[in-house]
N, C-alpha and C positions, 0 to 999 in steps of 0.2 A: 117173431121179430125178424126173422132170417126173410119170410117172406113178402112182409111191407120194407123191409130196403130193398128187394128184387121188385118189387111193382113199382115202387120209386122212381127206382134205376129205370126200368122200362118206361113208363111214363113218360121222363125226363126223356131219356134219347130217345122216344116217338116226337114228342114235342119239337127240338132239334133239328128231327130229320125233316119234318113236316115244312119246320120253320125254315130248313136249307132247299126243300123242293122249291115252296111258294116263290121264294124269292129266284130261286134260279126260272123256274116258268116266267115269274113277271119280267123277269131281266130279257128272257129269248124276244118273249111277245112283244119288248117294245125295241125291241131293233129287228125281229127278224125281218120286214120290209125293207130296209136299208139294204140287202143284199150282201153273200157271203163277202164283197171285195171292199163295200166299205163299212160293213162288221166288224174288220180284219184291221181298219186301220184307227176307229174310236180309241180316244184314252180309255184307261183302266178305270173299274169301280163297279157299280151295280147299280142298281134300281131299287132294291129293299122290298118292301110290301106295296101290293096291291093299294091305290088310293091313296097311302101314307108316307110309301118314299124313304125318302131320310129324315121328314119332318119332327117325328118323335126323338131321333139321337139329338137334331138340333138345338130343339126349346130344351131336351134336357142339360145340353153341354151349356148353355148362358145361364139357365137357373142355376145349376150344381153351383157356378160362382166361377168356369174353366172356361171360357167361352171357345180357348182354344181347342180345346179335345175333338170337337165335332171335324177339322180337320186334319189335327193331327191323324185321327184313324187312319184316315183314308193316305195321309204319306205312311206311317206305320203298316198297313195293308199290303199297299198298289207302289210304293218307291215315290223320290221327289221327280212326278213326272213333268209336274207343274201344272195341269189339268186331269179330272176328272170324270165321269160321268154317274149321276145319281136321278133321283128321282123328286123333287120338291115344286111348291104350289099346283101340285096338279098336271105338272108337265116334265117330259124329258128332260133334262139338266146337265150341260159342262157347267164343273166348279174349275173358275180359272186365280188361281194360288199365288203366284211367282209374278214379278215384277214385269218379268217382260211378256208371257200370258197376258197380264190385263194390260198392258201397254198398247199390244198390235189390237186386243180387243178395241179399248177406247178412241185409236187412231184412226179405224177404221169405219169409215161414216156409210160406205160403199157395203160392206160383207153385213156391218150388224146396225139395227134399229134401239129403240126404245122398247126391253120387255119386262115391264113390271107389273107383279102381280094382279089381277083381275080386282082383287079385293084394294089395290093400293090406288088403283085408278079410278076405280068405284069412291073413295075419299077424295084424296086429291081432285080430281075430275078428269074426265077425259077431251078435256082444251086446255089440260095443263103441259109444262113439259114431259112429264112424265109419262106422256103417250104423244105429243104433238113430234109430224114428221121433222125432218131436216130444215127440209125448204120455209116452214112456217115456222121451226126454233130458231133459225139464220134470224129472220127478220123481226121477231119481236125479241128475240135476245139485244138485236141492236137497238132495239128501241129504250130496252128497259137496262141496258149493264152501265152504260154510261152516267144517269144519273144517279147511280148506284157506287160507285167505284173510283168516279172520276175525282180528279184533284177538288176541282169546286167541290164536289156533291161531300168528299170525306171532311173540304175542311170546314164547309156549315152546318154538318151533321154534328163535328167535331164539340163546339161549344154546347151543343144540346143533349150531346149522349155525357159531357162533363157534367155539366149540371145536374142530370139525371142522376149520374152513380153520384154525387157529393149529395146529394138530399135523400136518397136513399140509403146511404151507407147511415148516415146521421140519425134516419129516422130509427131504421136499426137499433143505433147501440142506444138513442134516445129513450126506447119504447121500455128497455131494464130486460123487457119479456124474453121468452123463447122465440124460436121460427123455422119453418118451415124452409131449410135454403134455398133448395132447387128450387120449390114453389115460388118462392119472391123471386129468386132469379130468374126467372121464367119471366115474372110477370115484370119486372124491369124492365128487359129484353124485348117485350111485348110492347110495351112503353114507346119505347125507342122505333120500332120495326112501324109500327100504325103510325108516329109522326112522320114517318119516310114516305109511306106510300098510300098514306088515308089522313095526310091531316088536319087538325078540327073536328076530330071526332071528338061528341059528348059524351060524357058520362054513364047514358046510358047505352050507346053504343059500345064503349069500350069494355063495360060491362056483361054485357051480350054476346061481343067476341071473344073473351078472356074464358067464358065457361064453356063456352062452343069448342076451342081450341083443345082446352085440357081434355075433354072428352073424343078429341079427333086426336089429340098425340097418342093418348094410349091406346087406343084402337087400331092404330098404324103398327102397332107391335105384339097385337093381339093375335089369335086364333079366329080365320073370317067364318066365324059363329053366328048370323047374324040369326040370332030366336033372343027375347026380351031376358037381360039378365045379364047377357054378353058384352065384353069389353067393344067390339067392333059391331053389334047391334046399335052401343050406346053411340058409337061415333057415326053411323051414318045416319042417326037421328039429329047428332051433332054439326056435322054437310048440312042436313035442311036447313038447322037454323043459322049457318052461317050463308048462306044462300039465301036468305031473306033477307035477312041484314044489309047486306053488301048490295041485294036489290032495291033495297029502301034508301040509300043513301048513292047510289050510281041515279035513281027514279029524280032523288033531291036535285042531285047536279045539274042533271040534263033539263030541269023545271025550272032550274035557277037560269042555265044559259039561256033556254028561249026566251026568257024573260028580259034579258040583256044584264042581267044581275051579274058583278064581277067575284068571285072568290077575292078574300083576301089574302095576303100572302102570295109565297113562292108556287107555283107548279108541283103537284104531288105524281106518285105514278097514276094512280086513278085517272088526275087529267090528260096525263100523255096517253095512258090507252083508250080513253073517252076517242082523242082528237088525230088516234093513228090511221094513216091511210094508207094501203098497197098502190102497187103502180096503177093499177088499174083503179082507184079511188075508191075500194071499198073498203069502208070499216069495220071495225072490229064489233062482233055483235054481241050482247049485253052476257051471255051464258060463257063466250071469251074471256071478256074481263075479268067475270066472277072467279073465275075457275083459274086465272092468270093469279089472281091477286091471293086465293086461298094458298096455294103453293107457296107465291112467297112471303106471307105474313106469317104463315106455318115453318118455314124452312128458316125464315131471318131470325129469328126469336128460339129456336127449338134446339140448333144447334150451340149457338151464341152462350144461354142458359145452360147447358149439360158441360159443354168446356168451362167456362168462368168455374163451375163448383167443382170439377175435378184439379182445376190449377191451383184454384184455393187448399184445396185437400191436401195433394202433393206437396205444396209449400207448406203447407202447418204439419206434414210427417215428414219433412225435408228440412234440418232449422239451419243446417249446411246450405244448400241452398238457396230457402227463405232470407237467411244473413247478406249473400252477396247480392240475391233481386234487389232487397232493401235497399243497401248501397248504393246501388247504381240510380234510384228514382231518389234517391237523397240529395246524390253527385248534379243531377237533371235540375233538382229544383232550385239548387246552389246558383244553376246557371241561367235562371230564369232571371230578367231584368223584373225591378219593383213594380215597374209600370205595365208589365204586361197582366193581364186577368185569364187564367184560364188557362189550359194546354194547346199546342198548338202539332201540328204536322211535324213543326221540324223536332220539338222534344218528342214526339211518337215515336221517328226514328233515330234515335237515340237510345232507345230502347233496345240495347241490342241482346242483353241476357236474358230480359223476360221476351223476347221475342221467342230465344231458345227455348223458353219454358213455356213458352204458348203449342211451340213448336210439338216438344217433345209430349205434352199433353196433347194434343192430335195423333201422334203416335199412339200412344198406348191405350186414349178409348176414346178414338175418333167417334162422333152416334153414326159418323154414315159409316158404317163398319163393311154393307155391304152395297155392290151396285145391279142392274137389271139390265141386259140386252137379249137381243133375240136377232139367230144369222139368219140372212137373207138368202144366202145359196150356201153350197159346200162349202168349207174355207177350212186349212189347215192351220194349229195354231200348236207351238211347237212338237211340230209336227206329224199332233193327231188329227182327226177330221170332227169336226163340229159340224153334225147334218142341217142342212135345209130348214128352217122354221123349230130349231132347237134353243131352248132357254138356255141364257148363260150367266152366271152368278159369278160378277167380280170381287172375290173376298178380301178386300183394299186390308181387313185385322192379319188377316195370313200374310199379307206383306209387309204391312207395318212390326209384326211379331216374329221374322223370319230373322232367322240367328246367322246365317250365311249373309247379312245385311247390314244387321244392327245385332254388335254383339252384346249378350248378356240382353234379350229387347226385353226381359220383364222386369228392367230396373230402371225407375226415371231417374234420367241421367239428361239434364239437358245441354251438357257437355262435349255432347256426341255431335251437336250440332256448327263447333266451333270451325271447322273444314270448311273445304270446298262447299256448295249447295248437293244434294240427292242428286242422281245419276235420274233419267225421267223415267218413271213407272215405281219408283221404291217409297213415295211417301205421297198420297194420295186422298188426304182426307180431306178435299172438293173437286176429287175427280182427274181427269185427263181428257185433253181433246176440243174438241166444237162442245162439248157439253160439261164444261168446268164450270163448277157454281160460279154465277156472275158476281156472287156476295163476299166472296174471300174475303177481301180486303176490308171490307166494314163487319164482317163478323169481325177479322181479329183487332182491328180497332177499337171495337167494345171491350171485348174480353181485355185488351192490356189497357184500356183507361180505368176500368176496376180492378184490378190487381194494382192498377199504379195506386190508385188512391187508399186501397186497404193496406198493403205494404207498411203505406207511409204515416196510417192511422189507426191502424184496426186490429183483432184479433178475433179468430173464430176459437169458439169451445162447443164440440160436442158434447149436447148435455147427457146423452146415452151413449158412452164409448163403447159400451159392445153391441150397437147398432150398427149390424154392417151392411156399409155402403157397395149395393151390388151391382153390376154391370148391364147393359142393355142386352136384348129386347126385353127384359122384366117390363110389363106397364109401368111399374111405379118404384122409381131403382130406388132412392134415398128419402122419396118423400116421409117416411115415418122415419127416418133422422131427424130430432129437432136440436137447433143448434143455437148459441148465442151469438150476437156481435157485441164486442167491449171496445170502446174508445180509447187510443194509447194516449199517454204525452209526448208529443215530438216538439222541439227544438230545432225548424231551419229557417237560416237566414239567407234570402238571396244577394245576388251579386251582378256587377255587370259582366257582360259578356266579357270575351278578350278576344283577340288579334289570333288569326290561324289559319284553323281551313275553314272560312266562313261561305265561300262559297259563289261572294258576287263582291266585285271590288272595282273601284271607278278608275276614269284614267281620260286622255283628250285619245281621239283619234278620230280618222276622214273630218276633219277639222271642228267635232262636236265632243262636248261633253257627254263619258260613255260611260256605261256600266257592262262587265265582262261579268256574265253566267258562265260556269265552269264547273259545278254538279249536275246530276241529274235530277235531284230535286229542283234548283233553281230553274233549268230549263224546263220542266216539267210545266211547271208554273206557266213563266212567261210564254210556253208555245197553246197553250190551252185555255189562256185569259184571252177572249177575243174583243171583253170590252176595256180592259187595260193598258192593249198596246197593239198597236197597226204596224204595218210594215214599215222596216226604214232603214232599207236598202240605201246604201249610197247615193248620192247623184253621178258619180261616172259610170257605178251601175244600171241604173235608168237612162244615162243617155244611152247605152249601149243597148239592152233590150228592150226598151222605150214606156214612156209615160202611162201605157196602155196596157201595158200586161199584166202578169200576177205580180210581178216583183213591187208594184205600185199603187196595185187597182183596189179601191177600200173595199171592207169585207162583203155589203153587200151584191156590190158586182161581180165579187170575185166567187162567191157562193151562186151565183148564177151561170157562168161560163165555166164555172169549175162541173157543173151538174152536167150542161152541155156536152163538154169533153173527154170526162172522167170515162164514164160507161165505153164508148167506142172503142177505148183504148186497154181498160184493164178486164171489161166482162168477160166472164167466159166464150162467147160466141166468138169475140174479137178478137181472143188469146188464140182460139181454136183456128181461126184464118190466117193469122200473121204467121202461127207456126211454119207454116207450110211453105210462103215465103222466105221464113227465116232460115231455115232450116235448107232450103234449096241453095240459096246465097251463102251460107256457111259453108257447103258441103263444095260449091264450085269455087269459092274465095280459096278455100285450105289447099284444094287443088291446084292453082293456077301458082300459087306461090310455090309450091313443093315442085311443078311441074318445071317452073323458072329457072330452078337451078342457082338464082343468085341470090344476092343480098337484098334486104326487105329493109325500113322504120319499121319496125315492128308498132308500134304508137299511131303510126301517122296511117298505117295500112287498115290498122282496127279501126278506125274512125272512120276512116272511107266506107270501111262495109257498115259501118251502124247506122251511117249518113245516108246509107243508100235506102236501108232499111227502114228507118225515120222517115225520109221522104216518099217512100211507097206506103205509108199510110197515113201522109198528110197530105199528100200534093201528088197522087199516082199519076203516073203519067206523062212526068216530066223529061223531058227530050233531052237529049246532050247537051246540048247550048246550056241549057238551064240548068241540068246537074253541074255541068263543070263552072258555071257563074255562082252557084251557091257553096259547094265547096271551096273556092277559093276566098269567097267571102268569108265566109264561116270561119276558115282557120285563123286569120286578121282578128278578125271578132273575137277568138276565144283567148289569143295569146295577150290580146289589150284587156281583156276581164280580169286578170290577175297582175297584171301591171301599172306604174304611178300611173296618175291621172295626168301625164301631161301633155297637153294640147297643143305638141310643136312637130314640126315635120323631123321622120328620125326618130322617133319613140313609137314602142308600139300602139298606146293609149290613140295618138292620132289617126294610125294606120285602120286600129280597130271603127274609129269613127268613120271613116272613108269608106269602111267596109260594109256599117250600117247601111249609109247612104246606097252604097252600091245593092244591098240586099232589099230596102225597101223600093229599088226601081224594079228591080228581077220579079219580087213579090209582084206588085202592083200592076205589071204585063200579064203575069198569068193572071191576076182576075180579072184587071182587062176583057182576055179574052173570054173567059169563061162567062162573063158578064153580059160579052155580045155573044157569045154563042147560044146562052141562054134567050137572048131580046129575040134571037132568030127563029128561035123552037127548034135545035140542034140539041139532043139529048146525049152527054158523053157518056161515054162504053164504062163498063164496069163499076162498081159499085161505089155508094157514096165516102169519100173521105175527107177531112176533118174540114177542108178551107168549103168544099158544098155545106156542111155541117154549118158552119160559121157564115157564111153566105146568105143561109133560110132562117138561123136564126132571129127569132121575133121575142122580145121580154113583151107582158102582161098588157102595154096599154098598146104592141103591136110595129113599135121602134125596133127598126133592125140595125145593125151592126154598120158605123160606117167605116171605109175601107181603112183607114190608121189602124183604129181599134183591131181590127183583121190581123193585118199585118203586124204589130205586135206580138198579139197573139201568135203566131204563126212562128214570129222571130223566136219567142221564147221557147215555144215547145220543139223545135226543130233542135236547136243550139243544146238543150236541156236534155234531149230524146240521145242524142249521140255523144255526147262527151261523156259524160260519167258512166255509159253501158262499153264505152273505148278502156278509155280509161281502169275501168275495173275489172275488164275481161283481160287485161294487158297484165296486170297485178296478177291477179289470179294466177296466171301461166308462168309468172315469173317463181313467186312463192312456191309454186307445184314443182316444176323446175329443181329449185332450190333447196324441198324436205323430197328426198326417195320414196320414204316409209308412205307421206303423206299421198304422193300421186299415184303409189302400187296402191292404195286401199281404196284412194277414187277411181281408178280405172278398174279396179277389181268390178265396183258398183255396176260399171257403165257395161264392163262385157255382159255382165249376169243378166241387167236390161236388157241387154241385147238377144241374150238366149232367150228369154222370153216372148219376144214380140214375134208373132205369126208369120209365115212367108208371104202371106198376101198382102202384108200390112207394109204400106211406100211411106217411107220416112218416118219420123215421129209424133208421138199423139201428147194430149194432155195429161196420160192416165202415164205414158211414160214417165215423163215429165216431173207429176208427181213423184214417182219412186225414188230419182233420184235425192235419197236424204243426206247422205252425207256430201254428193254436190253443194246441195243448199249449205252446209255448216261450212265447207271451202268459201262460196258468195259473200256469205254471212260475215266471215270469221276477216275475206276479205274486203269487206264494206268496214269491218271496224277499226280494221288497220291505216287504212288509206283512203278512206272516202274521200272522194272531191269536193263533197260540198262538208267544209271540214266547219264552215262557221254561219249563220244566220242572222238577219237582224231585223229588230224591232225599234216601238218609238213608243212612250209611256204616253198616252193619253190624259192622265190623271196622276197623282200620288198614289204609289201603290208601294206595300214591301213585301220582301222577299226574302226568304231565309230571315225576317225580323230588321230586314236595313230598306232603307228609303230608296224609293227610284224617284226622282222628282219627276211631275208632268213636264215632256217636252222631249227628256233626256233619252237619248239612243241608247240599246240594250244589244250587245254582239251575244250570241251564245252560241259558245266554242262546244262544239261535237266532238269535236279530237280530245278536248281535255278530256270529255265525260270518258270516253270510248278507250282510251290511257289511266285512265284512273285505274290503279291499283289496287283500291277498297270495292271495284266492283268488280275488274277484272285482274285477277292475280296473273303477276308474270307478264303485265300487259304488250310489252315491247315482242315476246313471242308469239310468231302463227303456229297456230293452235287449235284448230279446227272440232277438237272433241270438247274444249273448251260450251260446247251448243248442244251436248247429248242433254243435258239437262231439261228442267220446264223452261221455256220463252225467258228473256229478261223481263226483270220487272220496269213498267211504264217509266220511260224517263233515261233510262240507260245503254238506250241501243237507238241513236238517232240516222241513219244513214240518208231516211227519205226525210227527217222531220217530223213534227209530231202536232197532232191537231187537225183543224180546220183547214190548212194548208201544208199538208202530208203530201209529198209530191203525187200528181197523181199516174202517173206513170211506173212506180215502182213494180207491180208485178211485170211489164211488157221490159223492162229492164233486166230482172234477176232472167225473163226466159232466155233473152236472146246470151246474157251473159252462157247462162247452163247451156244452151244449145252448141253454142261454141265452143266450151269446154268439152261436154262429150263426144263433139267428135277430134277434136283433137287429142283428147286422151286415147280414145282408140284407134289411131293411126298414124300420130305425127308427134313430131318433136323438133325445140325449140334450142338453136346453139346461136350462143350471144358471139359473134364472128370479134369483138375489141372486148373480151372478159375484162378488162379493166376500169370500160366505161360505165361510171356510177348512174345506177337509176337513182335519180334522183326524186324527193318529195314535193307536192306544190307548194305553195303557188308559184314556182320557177314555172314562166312563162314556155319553155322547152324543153319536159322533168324527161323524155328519156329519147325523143325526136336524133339527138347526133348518134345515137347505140343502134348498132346495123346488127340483124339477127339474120341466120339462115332456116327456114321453114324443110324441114325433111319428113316423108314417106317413108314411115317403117313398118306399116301392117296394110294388107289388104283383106284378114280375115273378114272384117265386117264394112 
């Protein structure tokens, strides 16, 4: 006996040591390349077995039912470093853990690519995103988020994903029977997801796809086993057959349009990737689409279905909870008018406690639990080294489950959510960055349109309560759950609306019947309906910037000259050259005033340099004469833009008109000449700027631009170009000024940039530029305080409502940015600068107007924020700003003079940098 437990015992620790060798050999072998210096500076962790990794702890921690343990070990092990290193899919491995780990990961479009597994892209395809580079997810992302997401897209989506869960829940509790939940939910979701981007599919196509799917979802969370019998065998049998499909019905389309045969119906995504073209006009070719459209029919549906049945869950073991969800879609329906059919956008948001429970249900079993990159050079990330061409595995469940975060995270609690929003990196289930699902918003639009209508009608019963429901990657988590649905009896009666915060409210003013937008939802609308409402600018606004420009010009032409203009002014290539100017002129501006020794308009000083600026990329060139005719024009002109309309001598309104006059002579001489100079064959020196641009312009049947049209133009973007980049650089410096804390943490930024940048390197670049992120939340945080262009206006083409109230055809629509931007339901503590107030995700769509929103989005905003930040940075690091009459109130606009009489003195206090 004594000597089979000594063989045992030996065995055992042969086994042990063997199993501590292997692993520490595999662990050398795949860093010893990397060299002892950057061996020395990898996170902590191992590599595990030969070919296997960490693979086998993995699949067993989600089976066991603990999905967390697989990283727990590793902080149990190695400490909360926040990254790891292991060894899984076959390749080298950081596990990045911790909020701000996968943060700098996903920000970072420069250090890391797209790396997901071979077997995942093998599925997916590889013209999906899930492999496709930057440059080509940039531009089919734009293609496809928009009718995805957008206001239109959710609210026509809206009626048809209503009717979908109300006939489906029905058919449900109709049927008496059992069911299969996720299954149906699944196939709901799938329902929904093919009218979006395939619709008119029959029968037998939907049929085709639904069983192609089920065998490519579980195969996505399989073992890439591919020998007959295998989970991920079956799915890439499953590819082929959705790959015929999709070729059978892309084959129909394109036989229909030669034909001249028109689809009916609205535009599906199918069509928009049919009819996409790159600059260069090539389209998307047929293995594109395919591989485009498997991604998202997979992904729209896959997630949408796994949340809905976990929120249902949680609510029927939460009846706390469950009670107040109830309530709150009881309270909604109360307030629904008799007359309306259906749910609409503005009861969506209303939804503010099941948003929480949507919420918290993305926390606790997001399916995208985990994400793929792959670095492209060294890159340290807190502050270990992640080599060259090493997989990195964002494990968004380790952040979501992180108790330093979210305390008590394994208890749903959707409570947690009643704060502030997340801090950005700590709640992540669609991601961070350039590659944030484009679907957010319409997944969770599904999910809470079913939860609203089960709440208010439904009960589930698991009919096998000790069926337990287990957590992903399992192929098949709940499906041998089968559960019932039971019809309740409710009891509500609606009501009419009442008097409040409704959102848009009428009133006379500029001598018309108006309607004042004043949420972000109602702007939202109005700035994105382009067949609803045209511009409708004032007319003392039009006379001043003229009949010809954007502020007038209908949308087709304005979508023509906007295309014209836009590029030169915000693309990279153009940001990349202006800098240099910019930045030259910043650096000798700051000086000449600090050198002066006196008193400055701080206001009227900024405008001059952005004017100067402005006019060197629209009009280079320009000779003294003509700078100093257009600024003194220019300032007439902008102090009559905010002043009455009245047209007598002695009010600025006339002056400003005087000013017009004077500005379209000034204009009209320079093309003048430019005009003969051209008739001559005199080619002017240095490179084309916007009035050459506007000059060669030709539209389609080869009508060029006559000179008004020019000249408007010209008026608008000049005027536009330098007032609010004055203006909000002026703020800026003021605010900074005025919090300590806040301008030590931006100048902090700025030195650190500056230690950075090479000695070889003259002036600053774009990649600087970038860095600066807390700059941009100063911009930002300043654009929301003060913007200039505080209000916008439109003209209702048609009857249309909003927020559920009438805008009648005809009637003028103002919509106030200040309100939204002051609103205290979206920005707490609005009245204070606040700059951290923006660590968070991006506002949502509708709440941050500073440029406007839509089709006529200024198009100048990035050449704005640079020249703002370019000026800020150097004057945080070297000068400071003393208000010489501290008593003089800066005042807000539209005071025609808001800080013009406030004399400032400009001082040199640093020549470090």
């Amino acid at each position: 006996m004594e000597a089979w437990v000594v063989a045992a015992a030996v065995i055992i620790a042969g086994v042990v040591a063997v199993d501590a060798v292997v692993r520490r050999v595999h662990d050398w072998a795949r860093v010893a390349a990397l060299g002892a210096e950057r061996r020395s500076r990898l996170p902590p962790g191992e590599m595990g077995w030969p070919l296997v990794g960490a693979m086998w702890s993995f699949l067993r921690a989600f089976k066991s039912g603990d999905p967390d343990a697989f990283i727990s070990s590793f902080i149990r092990r190695f400490g909360r470093t926040g990254v790891y290193r292991t060894f899984m899919f076959s390749n080298p491995t950081i596990l990045a853990v911790t909020p701000e780990a996968c943060k700098q990961v996903l920000m970072d479009d420069e250090s890391f690519v797209t790396g997901w597994p071979k077997s995942t892209v093998s599925l997916i395809g590889p013209k999906s995103f899930v492999s496709m580079p930057y440059d080509d997810h940039r531009r089919i992302r734009k293609l496809t988020a928009a009718p995805i997401n957008g206001f239109d897209a959710l609210t026509t989506y809206l009626t048809f994903i209503d009717d979908t869960v109300v006939a489906t829940l029905r058919r449900w509790s109709e049927s008496g029977g059992e069911i299969r939940f996720l299954t149906e939910l699944r196939r709901m979701t799938f329902k929904i997801i093919v009218q979006i981007f395939m619709s008119g599919a029959d029968d037998r196509t939907m049929e085709e796809l639904e069983r192609s799917y089920t065998d490519l979802n579980y195969g996505m969370r399989a073992m890439a086993i591919n020998f007959p019998g295998f989970a991920y065998h079956r799915a890439l049998r499953a590819r082929r057959r959705l790959v015929a499909v999709l070729q059978r019905v892309l084959d129909g389309r394109r036989a229909a349009a030669a034909k001249g045969f028109a689809r009916s119906g609205a535009m599906d995504m199918m069509d928009r990737l049919i009819e996409a073209e790159d600059e260069s006009g090539r389209r998307l070719a047929d293995d594109e689409i395919i591989d485009i459209l498997i991604m998202y029919l997979n992904a729209g549906h896959e997630s949408s279905g796994h949340i809905t049945m976990w929120a249902t869950v949680f609510l029927q073991e939460n009846p706390n909870i469950l009670a107040r969800a109830k309530a709150e879609q009881e309270e909604i329906m109360r307030s629904i008018p008799p007359t309306q059919k259906g749910l609409t956008l503005r009861d969506f948001k209303k939804m503010q406690f099941l948003h929480q429970v949507v919420d918290e249900t993305l926390r606790c079993v997001n399916i995208s639990f985990v994400s793929f990159r792959q670095a492209t050079r060294d890159v340290y990330v807190n502050g270990y080294l992640i080599p060259k061409g090493w997989k990195v595995q964002l494990w968004y469940r380790s952040v979501h489950m992180d108790d330093q975060v979210y305390p008590d995270p394994k208890t749903f609690d959707p409570s947690r959510w009643e704060g502030p929003p997340p801090r950005a990196g700590t709640f992540l289930p669609f991601g961070l960055g350039s590659r944030l699902c484009p679907g957010n918003d319409l997944a969770k639009l599904e999910i809470s349109v079913f939860l609203h209508h089960f709440l208010l009608g439904y009960k589930l019963t698991r009919t096998n309560p000790k069926c337990r429901v287990r957590y992903l990657p399992h192929p098949r988590p709940v499906d041998n759950c089968l559960a019932r649905i039971t019809k309740l009896r409710t009891k509500l009666k609606a009501v009419q609306l009442k008097f409040g915060r409704t959102g848009v409210y009428r009133t006379f003013m500029f001598s018309n019947p108006t309607i004042l937008a004043v949420t972000p939802e109602a702007c939202k609308q109005v700035l994105m309906d382009d067949e609803s409402f045209v511009t409708g600018w004032p007319k003392s606004t039009v006379s001043l910037i003229g009949p010809k420009s954007f502020v007038s010009m209908p949308y087709d032409d304005h979508r023509r000259i906007r295309k014209l203009t836009a590029a030169p002014i915000n693309g990279f290539d153009a940001l990349t050259t202006y800098l240099t100017f910019i930045d030259d002129t910043v650096v000798a501006t700051l000086r000449r005033w600090s050198e002066s020794g006196g008193e400055i308009r701080f206001l009227t000083e900024l405008r001059r340099m952005t004017f100067k600026i402005i006019v060197q990329i629209f009009m280079s060139g320009a000779d003294d004469r003509t700078m100093e005719e257009l600024e003194r024009s220019y300032t007439d002109l902008n102090y009559g833009m905010r002043a009455m309309a009245i047209n007598f001598p002695g009010f600025a309104y006339h002056r400003a008109l005087r000013a017009r006059r004077r500005l379209v002579a000034v204009l009209q001489r320079v093309l003048d000449g430019r005009r003969a100079a051209a008739a001559k064959g005199f080619a002017r020196s240095g490179a084309m700027d916007m009035m050459d641009r506007l000059i060669e312009a030709e539209d389609e049947s080869g009508r060029r631009l006559a000179d008004d049209e020019i000249i408007d133009i010209l008026i608008m973007y000049l005027n536009a170009g330098h007032e609010s980049s004055g203006h909000i650089t002026m703020w800026a410096t003021v605010f900074l000024q005025e919090n300590p804390n806040i301008l030590a943490r931006a100048k902090a930024e700025q030195e650190e940039i500056m230690r950075s940048i090479p000695p070889t390197q003259k002036g600053l670049t774009l990649r600087d530029f970038k860095k600066m992120q807390f700059l941009h939340q100063v911009v930002d945080e300043t654009l929301r305080c003060v913007n200039i262009s505080f209000v916008s206006f439109r003209q209702a083409t048609r009857d249309v409502y909003v927020n559920g109230y009438l805008i009648p055809k005809g009637w003028k629509v103002q919509l106030w940015y200040r309100s939204v931007h002051m609103d205290d339901q979206v920005y707490p503590d609005p009245k204070t600068f606040d700059p951290s107030r923006w660590e968070g995700p991006p506002p949502r769509a509708g709440t941050f107007l500073p440029f406007g929103l839509g089709s006529r989005l200024c198009p100048g905003n990035d050449l704005a924020k640079l020249e703002i930040s370019v000026f800020l940075h150097h004057f945080l690091l070297g000068y400071k700003l003393t208000r010489t009459n501290p008593k003089c109130r800066v005042r807000y606009l539209p005071h025609p003079r808001p800080v013009d009489n406030c004399l400032a003195r400009i001082t040199k206090v640093s020549d470090e940098y």
